[in-house]
C-alpha positions as protocol buffer text, in pm:
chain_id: "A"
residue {
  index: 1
  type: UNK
  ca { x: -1323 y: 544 z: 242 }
}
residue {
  index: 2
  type: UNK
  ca { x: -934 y: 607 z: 395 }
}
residue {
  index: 3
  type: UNK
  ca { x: -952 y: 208 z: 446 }
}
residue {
  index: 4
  type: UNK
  ca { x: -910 y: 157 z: 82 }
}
residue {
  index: 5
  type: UNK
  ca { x: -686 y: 412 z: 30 }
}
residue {
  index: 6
  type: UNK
  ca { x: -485 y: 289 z: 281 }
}
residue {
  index: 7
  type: UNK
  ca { x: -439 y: -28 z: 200 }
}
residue {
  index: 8
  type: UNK
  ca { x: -349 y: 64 z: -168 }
}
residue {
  index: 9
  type: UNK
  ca { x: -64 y: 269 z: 22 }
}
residue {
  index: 10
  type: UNK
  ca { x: 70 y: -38 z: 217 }
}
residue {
  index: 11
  type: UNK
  ca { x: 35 y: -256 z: -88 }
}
residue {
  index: 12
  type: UNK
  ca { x: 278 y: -47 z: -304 }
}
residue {
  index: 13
  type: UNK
  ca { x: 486 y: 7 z: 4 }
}
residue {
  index: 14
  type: UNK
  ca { x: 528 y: -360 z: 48 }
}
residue {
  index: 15
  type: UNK
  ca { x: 594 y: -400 z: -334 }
}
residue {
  index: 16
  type: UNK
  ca { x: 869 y: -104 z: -315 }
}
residue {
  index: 17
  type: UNK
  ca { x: 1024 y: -263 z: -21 }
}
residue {
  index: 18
  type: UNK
  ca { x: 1038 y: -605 z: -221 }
}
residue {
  index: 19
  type: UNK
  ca { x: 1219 y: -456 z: -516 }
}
């Protein structure tokens, strides 16, 4: 299951990008 693990990467890469 990448797909899951990927979007966990994007999410805290959006939330990094936001702070």
């Amino acid at each position: 299951m990448t797909l899951v693990l990927w979007s966990f990467l994007v999410h805290r890469s959006c939330l990094i990008v936001k702070d």
